[in-house]
C-alpha positions as CSV (number, residue, x, y, z in Angstrom):
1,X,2.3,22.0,17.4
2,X,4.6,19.0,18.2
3,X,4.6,15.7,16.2
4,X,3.0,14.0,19.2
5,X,0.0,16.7,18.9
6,X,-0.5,15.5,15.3
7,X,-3.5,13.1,13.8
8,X,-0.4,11.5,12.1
9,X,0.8,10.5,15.4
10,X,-2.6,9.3,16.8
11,X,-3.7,7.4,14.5
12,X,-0.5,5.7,14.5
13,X,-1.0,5.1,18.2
14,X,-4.3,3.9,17.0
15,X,-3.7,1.5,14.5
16,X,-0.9,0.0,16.5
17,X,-3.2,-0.9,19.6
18,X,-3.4,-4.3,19.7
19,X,-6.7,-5.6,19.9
20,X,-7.8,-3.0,17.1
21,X,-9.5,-5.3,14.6
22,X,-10.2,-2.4,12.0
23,X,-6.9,-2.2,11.0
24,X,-5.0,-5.3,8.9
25,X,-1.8,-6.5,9.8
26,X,0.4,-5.1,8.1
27,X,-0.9,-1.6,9.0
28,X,-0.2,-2.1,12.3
29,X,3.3,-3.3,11.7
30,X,3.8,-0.3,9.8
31,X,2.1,1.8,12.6
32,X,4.3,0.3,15.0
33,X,7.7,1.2,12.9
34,X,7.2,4.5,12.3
35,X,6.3,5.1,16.2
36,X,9.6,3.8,17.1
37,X,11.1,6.2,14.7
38,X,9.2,9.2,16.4
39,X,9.8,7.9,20.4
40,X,13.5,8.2,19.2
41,X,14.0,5.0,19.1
42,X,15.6,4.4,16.1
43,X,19.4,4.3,15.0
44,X,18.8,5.6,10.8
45,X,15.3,7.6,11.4
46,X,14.1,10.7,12.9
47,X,11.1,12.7,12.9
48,X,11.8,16.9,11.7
49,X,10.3,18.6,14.0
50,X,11.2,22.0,11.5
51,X,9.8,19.6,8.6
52,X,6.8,19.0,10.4
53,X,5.8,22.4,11.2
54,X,6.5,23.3,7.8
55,X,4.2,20.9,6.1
56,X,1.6,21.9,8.7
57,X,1.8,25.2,7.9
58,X,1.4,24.7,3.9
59,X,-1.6,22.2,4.6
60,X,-3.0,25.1,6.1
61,X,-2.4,27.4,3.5
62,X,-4.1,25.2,0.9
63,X,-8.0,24.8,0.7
64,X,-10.3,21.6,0.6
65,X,-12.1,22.4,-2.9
66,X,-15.2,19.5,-2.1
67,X,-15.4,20.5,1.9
68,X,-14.3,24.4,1.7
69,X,-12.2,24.3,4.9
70,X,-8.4,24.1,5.1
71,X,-6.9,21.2,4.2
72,X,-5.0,20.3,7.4
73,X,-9.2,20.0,8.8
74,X,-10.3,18.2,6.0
75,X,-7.6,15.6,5.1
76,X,-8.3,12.1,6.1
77,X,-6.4,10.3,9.0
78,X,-4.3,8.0,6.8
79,X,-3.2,10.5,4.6
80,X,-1.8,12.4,7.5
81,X,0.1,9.3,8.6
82,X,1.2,9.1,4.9
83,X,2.3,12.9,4.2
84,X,3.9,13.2,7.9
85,X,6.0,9.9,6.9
86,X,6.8,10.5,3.5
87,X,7.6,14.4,4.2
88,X,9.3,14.6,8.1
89,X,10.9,11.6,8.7
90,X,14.8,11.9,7.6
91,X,17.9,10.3,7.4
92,X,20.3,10.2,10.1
93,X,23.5,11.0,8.7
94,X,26.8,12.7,10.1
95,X,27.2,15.3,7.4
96,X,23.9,16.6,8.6
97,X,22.5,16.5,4.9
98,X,18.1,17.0,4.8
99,X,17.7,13.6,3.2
100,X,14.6,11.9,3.4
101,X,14.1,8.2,5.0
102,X,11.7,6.8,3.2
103,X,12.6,6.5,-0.6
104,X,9.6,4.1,-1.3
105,X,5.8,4.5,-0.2
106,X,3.3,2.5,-1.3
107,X,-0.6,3.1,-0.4
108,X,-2.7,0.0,-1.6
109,X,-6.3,1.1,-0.8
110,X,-9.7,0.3,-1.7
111,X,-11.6,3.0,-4.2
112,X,-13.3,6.2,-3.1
113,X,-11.0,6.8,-0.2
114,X,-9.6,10.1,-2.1
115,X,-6.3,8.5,-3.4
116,X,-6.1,10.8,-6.4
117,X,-7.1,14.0,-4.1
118,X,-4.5,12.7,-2.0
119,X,-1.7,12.5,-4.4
120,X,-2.5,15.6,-5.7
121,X,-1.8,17.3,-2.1
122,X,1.5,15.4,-2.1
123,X,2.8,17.0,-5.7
124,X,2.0,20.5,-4.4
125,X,3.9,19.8,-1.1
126,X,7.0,18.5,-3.4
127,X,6.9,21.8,-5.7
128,X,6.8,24.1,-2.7
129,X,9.3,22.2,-0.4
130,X,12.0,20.2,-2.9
131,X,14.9,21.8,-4.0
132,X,14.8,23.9,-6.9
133,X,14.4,22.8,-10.3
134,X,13.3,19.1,-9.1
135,X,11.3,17.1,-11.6
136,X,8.3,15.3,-10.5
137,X,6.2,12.9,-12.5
138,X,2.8,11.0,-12.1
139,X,2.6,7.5,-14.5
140,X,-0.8,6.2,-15.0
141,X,-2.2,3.7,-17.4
142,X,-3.9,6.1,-19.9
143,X,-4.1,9.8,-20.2
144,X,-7.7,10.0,-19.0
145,X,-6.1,8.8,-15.6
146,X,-3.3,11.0,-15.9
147,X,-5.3,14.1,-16.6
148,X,-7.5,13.1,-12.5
149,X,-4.5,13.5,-10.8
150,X,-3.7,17.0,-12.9
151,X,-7.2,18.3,-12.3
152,X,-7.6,17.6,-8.4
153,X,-3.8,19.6,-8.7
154,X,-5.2,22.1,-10.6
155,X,-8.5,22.7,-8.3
156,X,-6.7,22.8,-5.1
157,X,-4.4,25.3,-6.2
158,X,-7.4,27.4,-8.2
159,X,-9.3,27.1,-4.4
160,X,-6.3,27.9,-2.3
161,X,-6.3,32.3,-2.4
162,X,-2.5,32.1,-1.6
163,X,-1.7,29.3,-4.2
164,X,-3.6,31.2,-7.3
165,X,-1.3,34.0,-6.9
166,X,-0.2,34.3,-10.5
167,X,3.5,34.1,-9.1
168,X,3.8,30.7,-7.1
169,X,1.8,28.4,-9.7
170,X,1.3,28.1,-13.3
171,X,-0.5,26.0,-14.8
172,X,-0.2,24.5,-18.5
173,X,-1.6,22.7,-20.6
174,X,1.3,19.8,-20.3
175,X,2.8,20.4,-16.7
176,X,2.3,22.3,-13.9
177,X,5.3,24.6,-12.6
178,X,6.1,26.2,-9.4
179,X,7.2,29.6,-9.7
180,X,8.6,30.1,-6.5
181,X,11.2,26.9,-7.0
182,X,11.2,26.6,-10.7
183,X,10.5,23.1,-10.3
184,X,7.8,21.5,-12.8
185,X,5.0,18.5,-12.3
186,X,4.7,16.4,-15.5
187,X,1.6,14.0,-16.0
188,X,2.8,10.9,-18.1
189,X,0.3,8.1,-19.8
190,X,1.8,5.0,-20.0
191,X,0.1,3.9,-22.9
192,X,1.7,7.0,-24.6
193,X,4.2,8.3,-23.1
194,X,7.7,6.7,-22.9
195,X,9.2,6.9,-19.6
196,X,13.3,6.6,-20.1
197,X,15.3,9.6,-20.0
198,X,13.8,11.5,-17.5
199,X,15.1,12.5,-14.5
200,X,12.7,12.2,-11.4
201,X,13.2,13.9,-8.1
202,X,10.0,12.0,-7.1
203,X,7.6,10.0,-9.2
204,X,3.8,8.9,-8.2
205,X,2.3,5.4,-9.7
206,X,-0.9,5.7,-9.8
207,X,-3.4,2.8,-10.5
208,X,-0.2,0.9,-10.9
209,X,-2.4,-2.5,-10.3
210,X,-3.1,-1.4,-14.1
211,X,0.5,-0.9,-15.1
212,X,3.7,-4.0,-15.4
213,X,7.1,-3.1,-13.8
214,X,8.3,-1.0,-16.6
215,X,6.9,2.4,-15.8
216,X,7.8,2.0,-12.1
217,X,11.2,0.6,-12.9
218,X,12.1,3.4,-15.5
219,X,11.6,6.0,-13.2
220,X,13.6,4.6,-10.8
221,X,16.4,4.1,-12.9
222,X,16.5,7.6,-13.4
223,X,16.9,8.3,-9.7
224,X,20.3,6.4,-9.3
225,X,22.5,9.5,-8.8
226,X,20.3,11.0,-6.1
227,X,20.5,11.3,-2.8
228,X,17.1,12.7,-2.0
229,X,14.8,10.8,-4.3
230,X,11.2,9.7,-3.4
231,X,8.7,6.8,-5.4
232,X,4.7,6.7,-4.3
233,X,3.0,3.5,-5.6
234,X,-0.9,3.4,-5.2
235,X,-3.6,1.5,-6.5
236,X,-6.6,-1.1,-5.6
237,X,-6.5,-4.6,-6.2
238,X,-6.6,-5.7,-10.0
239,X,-7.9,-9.5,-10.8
240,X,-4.4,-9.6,-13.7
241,X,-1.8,-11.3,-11.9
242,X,1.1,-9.7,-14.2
243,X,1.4,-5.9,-12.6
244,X,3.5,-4.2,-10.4
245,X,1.6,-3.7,-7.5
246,X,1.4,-6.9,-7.0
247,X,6.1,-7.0,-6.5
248,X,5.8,-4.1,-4.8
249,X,3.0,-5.6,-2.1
250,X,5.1,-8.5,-1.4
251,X,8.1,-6.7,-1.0
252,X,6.5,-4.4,1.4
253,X,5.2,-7.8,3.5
254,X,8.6,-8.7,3.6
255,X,10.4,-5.5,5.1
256,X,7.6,-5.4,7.7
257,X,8.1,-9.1,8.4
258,X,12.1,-8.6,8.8
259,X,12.7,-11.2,5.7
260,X,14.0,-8.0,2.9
261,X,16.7,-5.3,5.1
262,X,14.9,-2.6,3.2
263,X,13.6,0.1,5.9
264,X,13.8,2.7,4.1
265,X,10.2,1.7,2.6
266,X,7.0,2.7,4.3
267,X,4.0,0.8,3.2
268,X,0.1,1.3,4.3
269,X,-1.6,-2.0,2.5
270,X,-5.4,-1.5,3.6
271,X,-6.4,-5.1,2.4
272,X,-7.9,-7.7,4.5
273,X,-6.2,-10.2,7.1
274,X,-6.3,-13.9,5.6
275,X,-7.8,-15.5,8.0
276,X,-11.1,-13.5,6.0
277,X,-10.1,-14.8,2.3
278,X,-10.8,-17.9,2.9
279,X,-14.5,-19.5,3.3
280,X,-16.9,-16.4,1.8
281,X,-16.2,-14.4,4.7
282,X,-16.3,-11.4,2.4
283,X,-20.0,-11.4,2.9
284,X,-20.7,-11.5,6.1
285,X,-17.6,-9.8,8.0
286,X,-17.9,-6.2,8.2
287,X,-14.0,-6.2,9.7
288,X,-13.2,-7.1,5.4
289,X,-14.7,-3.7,4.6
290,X,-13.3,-1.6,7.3
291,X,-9.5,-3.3,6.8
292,X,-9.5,-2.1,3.6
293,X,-11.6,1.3,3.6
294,X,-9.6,3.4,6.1
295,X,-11.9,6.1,5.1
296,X,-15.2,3.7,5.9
297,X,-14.0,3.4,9.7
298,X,-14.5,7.6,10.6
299,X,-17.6,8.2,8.1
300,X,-20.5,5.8,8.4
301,X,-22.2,6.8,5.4
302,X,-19.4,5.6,3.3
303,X,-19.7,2.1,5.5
304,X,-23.1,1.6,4.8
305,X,-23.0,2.3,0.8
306,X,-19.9,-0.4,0.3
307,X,-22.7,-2.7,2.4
308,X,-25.1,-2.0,0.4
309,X,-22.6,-2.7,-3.3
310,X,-21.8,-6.1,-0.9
311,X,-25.3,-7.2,-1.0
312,X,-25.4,-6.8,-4.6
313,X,-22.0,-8.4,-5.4
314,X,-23.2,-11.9,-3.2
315,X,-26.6,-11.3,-5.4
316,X,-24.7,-11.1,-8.6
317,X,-21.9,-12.9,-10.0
318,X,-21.6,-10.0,-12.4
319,X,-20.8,-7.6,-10.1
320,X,-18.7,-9.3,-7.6
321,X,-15.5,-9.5,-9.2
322,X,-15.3,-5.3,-9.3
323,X,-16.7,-5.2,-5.5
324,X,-14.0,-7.6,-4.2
325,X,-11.4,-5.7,-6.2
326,X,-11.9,-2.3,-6.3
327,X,-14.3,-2.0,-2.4
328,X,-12.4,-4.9,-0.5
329,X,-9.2,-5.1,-2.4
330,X,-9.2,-8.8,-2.8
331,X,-8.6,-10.3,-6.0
332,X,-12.1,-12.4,-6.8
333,X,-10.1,-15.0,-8.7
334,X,-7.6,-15.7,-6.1
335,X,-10.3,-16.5,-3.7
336,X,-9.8,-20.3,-2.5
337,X,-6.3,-19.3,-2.3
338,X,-4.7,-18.8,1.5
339,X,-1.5,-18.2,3.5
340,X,-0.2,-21.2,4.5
341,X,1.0,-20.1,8.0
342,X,1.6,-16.3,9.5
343,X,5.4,-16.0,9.5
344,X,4.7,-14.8,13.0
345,X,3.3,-18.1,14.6
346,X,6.8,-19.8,12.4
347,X,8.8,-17.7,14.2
348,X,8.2,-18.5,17.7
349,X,9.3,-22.1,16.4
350,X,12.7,-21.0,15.8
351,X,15.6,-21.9,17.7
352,X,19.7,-22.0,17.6
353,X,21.4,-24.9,15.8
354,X,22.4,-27.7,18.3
355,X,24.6,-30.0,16.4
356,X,24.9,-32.0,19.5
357,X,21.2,-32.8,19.4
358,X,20.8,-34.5,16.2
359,X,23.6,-37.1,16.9
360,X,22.3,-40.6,16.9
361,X,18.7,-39.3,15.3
362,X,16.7,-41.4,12.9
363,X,16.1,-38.3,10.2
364,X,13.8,-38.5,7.0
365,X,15.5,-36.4,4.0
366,X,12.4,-34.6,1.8
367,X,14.9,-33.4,-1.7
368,X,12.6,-31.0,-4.2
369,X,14.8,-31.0,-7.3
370,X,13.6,-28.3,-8.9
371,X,14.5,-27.3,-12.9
372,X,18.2,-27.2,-13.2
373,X,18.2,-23.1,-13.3
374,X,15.6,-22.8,-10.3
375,X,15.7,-23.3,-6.8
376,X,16.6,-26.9,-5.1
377,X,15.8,-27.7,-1.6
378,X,17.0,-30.6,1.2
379,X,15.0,-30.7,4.3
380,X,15.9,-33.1,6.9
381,X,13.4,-33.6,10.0
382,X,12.9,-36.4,13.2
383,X,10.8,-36.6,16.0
384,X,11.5,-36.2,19.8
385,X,9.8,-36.3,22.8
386,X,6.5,-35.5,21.0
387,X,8.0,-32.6,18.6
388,X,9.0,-32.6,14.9
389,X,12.9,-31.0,14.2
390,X,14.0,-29.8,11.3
391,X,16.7,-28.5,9.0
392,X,16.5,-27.2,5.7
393,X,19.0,-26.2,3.1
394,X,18.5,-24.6,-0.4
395,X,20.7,-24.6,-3.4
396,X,21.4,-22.1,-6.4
397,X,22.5,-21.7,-9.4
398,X,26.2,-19.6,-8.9
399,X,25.6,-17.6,-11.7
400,X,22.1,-16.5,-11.5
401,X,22.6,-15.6,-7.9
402,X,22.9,-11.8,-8.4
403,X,19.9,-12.0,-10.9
404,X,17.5,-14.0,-8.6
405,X,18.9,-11.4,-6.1
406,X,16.8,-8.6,-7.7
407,X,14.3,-10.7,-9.3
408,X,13.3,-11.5,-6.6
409,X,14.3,-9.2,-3.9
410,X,16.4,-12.1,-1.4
411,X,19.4,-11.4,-0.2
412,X,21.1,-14.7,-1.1
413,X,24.9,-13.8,0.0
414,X,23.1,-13.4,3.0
415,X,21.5,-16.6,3.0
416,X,24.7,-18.3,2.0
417,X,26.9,-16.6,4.5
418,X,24.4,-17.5,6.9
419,X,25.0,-21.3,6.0
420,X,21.4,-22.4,4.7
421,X,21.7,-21.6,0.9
422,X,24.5,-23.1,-1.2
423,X,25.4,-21.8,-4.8
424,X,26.6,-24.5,-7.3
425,X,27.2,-24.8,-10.8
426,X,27.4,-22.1,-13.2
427,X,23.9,-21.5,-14.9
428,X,22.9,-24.3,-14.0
429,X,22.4,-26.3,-10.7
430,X,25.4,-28.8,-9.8
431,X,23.1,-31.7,-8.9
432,X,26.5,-33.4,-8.2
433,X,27.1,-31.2,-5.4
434,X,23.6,-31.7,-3.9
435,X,24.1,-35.8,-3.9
436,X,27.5,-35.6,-2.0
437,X,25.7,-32.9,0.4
438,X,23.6,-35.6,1.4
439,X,26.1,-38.6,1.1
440,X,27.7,-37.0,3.7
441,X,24.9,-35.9,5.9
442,X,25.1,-39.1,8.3
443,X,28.9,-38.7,8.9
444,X,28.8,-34.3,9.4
445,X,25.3,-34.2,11.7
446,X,26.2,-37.9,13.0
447,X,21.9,-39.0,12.1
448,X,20.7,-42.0,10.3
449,X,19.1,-41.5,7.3
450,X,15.7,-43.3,7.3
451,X,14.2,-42.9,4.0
452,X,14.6,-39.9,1.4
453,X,11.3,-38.6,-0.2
454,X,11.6,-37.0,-3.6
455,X,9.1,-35.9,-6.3
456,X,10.3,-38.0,-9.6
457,X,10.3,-35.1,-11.8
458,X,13.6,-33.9,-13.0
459,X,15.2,-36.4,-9.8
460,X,15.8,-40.0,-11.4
461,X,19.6,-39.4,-12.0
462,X,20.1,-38.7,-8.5
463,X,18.0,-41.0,-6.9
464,X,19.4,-43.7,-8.8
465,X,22.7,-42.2,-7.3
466,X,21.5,-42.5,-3.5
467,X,20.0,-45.6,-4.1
468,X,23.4,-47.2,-5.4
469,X,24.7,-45.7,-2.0
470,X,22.4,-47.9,0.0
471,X,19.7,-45.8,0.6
472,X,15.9,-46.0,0.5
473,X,14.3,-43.6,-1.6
474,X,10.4,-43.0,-1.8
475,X,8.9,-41.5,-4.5
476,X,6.0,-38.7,-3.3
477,X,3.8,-38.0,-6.0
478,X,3.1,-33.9,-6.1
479,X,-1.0,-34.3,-5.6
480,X,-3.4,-32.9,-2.9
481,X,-4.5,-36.3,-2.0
482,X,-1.1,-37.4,-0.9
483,X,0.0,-34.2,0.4
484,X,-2.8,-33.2,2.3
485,X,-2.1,-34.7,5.2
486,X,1.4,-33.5,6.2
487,X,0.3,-30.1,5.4
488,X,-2.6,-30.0,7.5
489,X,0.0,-31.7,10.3
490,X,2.7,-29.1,9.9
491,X,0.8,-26.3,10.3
492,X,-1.1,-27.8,13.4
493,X,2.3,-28.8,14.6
494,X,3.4,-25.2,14.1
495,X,0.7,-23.4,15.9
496,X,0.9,-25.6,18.5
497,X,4.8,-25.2,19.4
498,X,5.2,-28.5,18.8
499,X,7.6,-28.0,15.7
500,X,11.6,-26.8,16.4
501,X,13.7,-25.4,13.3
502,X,17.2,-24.3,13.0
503,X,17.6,-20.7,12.3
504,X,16.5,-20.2,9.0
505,X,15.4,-17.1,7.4
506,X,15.1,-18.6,3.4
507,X,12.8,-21.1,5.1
508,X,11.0,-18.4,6.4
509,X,10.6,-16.0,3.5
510,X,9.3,-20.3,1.7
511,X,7.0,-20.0,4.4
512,X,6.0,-16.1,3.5
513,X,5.4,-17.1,-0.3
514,X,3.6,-20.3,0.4
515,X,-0.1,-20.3,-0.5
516,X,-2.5,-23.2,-0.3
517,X,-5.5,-24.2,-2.6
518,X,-8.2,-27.0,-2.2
519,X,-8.8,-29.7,-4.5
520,X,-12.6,-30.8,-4.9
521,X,-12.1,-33.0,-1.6
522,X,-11.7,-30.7,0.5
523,X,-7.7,-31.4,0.1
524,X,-5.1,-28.5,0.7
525,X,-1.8,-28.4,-0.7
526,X,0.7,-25.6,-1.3
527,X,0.3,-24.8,-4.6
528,X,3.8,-23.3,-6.5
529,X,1.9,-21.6,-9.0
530,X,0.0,-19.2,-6.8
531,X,2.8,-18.6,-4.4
532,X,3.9,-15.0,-4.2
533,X,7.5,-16.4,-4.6
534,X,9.7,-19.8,-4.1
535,X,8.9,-22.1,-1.7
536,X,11.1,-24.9,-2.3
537,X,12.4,-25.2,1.4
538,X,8.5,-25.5,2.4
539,X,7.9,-28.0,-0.4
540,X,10.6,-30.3,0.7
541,X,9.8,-29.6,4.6
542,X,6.0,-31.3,3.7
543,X,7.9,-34.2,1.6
544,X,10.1,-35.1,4.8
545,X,7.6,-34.5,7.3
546,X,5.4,-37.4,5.0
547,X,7.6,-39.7,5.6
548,X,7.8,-39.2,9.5
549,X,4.3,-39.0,9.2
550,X,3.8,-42.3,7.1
551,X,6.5,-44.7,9.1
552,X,5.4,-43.3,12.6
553,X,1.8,-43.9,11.8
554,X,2.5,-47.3,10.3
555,X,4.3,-48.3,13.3
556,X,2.4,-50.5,15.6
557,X,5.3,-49.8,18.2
558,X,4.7,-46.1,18.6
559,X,1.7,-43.7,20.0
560,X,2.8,-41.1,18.1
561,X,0.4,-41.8,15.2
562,X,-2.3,-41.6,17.8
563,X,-1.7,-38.3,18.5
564,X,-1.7,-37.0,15.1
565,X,-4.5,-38.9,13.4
């Protein structure tokens, strides 16, 4: 059987179909990827064709121990997506080395979809098909979770007449080993086990939504010298906002959305679009349930009993904040909290830098001077013909570069050789550097500065500075009331094309992190706390698009406010 003959490959072709609704975003990005790979179409990737045929043949070895039938019959659709990814697509490399593409998966997916059964499939691939003597480890949160994954090994194996053999497994009461490749599968508890100084061909986190960084990050520390190494990350949704799952989500939104160069990731995140986390729709829209139950869309009985836990979690306060977890992978106490805009509609408002164009320009400057060791941002926008332009710059701390770098997985060199991030200062941000940036903006871009908006925390120094230089500062105070309305204006700007930036992937990845909350009024701001990262660029965007906003509107001379009311 070829790759193309495979349910791996169909449903693949299935989630990537365009006006599938059953499917969230980011699977069909994913979907989309990996097909290119297969169609040949990729420079770094290809799909085995001896790989796949191997793992076919093994899945048909082994025996479903719930349904009795083999388990290339009884496996899910997904998982064969995930297995056929993580197992058969490889590296293209000129010294014709079997390397593996994908060093990180990561499943996010709702309960009772057989995660556990699953990953149990995938350590008995890795002990029959690694090289010998690998290492493998699963990392849960406690050793009753740890011991699942061991037992749903150990019954596939005890089910499977050719794996029981006496000489391919054998099974202890600490690890499980594979005879034929003397390799070994080692259950560790997290809240027991320490997990530094072990080498780890491949590693499986499971309910890491449970765990912090330091199991997952341990493990792959031990996997620097490899070549061939391989890390599975899967859990649900957890209502803590202080675990792993939740960095290794965003990242995964990121590579799909072409802000991280990190391909060598493949990510399934079954959670709901968010256009349905806003508003309640959790009860009504069936599409929430489906989205985040792969298993719910091919079995209806499994539908109708998450329907039925839905119409007891809207009945009961009680009981909702498990159902929106652990059935629809949304976390119940972020609810109220949305995307500001999808990167994608930001994107198709992208255009090359015209230096040209923004010569004789009235511009309004919106400065977010963050703490001195944090992010700072300049954003400098005008209106023409009807359209709002813009420019934004950030600005770093020199020294912490490489260490916000992997904190929080940006590529600033990048950003900085790409000319719209700056490093200055040491540990600290150079705020001098920042106030002759924009002292000489009018004389480099050949605009006139109009007004400069700034939030008065940690900016009096410099605006005292600018204002000494002649120009008019406005203070913006940071509250929904005030900011509400260039929000709202930006984001209908942006969905309506009517809003032009320069090139600019750090304001992108702002625009990525940004989330917005609601005051009682109705009011909705982007709120830095419950971003999924910095979003300075977007903060200072909103403070210069104010401005345009306030002295267009206030103009009796121009219909501009007319249109935007």
């Amino acid at each position: 059987m070829e790759v193309k003959d495979s349910r791996a490959y169909q449903y693949a072709v299935w989630c990537a179909e365009a006006g599938n609704r059953k499917v969230p975003l980011y699977v069909r990005k994913q979907a989309q990827a990996w097909l290119e790979i297969v169609e040949g179409k990729d420079d770094e990737a290809y799909v085995d064709g001896k790989a796949f045929a191997r793992i076919n043949k093994l899945l048909k070895l082994m025996m479903h121990p719930d349904l009795q039938c083999p388990m290339d019959e009884g496996l899910e659709d997904y998982a064969w997506l995930l297995l056929i990814a993580i197992f058969c697509t490889k590296l293209k490399n000129p010294e014709g080395k079997d390397i593996r593409y994908y060093e990180t998966a990561v499943l996010e997916i709702s309960r009772k979809n057989f995660k556990t059964f699953n990953s149990a499939v995938i350590f008995i691939l890795l002990l029959l098909t690694d090289p010998q003597f690998s290492r493998f480890f699963s990392v849960a949160p406690d050793l009753k979770l740890s011991s699942e994954l061991k037992l749903a090994i150990r019954k596939i194996i005890k089910v499977s007449p050719l794996l029981a053999d006496d000489g391919v497994f054998k099974v202890l009461r600490s690890e499980i080993r594979c005879l034929l490749t003397e390799s070994e599968y080692v259950p560790l508890a997290y809240s027991e086990d320490r997990m530094d100084g072990k080498l780890a061909n491949a590693f499986l986190a499971d309910e890491a939504g449970a765990m912090d960084s330091y199991p997952v990050e341990a493990m792959r520390s031990s996997q620097i010298t490899l070549f061939n190494k391989l890390g599975i990350i899967i859990s649900t949704q957890y209502p803590n906002d202080n675990n792993v799952m939740i960095d290794e989500i965003d990242v995964s939104k990121k590579v799909l959305d072409g802000l991280i160069d990190n391909r060598r990731r493949f990510a399934l995140l079954y959670e709901p679009d968010s256009e349905f986390l806003v508003d309640d729709k959790w009860q009504t829209e069936d599409l929430v349930i489906y989205q985040s139950n792969p298993v719910a869309v091919a079995h209806e009985y499994i539908f109708q009993a998450i329907r039925d836990m839905r119409t007891m979690a809207i009945l009961y306060e009680n009981k909702r904040e498990n159902y929106l977890c652990k059935h629809n992978n949304i976390k119940y106490k972020g609810l109220g909290v949305e995307g500001y805009i999808d990167i994608t509609k930001v994107r198709e408002c992208k255009i090359q830098e015209d230096m040209a164009f923004w010569r004789g320009k009235r511009v309004y400057l919106g400065l977010d001077l963050s703490q001195t060791d944090d992010n700072t941002a300049v954003s400098m926008v005008t209106e023409y013909d009807g359209n709002i332009y813009a420019k934004v710059w950030g600005f770093i701390p020199a020294e912490r570069k490489d260490f916000k770098s992997k904190k929080e997985q940006v590529d600033y060199n990048r950003l900085i050789r790409e000319g719209v991030c700056f490093e200055c200062g040491d540990e600290v941000i150079d705020y001098s550097f920042i106030e002759n940036f924009i002292l000489t903006l009018e004389e480099r871009y050949g605009v006139e500065i109009v007004q400069i908006g700034y939030d008065r925390y940690n900016a009096i120094s410099t605006i005292q500075k600018l204002e000494a230089a002649g120009y008019l500062c406005v203070e913006i105070k940071q509250h929904s009331s005030v900011l509400h309305m260039p929000t709202k204006l930006l984001k209908e700007y942006v969905l309506k094309k009517w809003f032009q930036y320069d090139e600019n992937l750090m304001l992108e990845i702002g625009f990525q992190n940004a989330r917005c909350t609601e005051d009682t009024n109705l009011n909705k701001y982007v709120n830095k706390k419950k971003s999924a990262g910095k979003v300075d660029t977007v903060v200072a965007l909103i403070m210069s698009v104010y401005l345009l906003q306030q002295d267009l509107l206030l103009n009796p001379d121009s219909d501009w406010g007319a249109m935007v009311i």
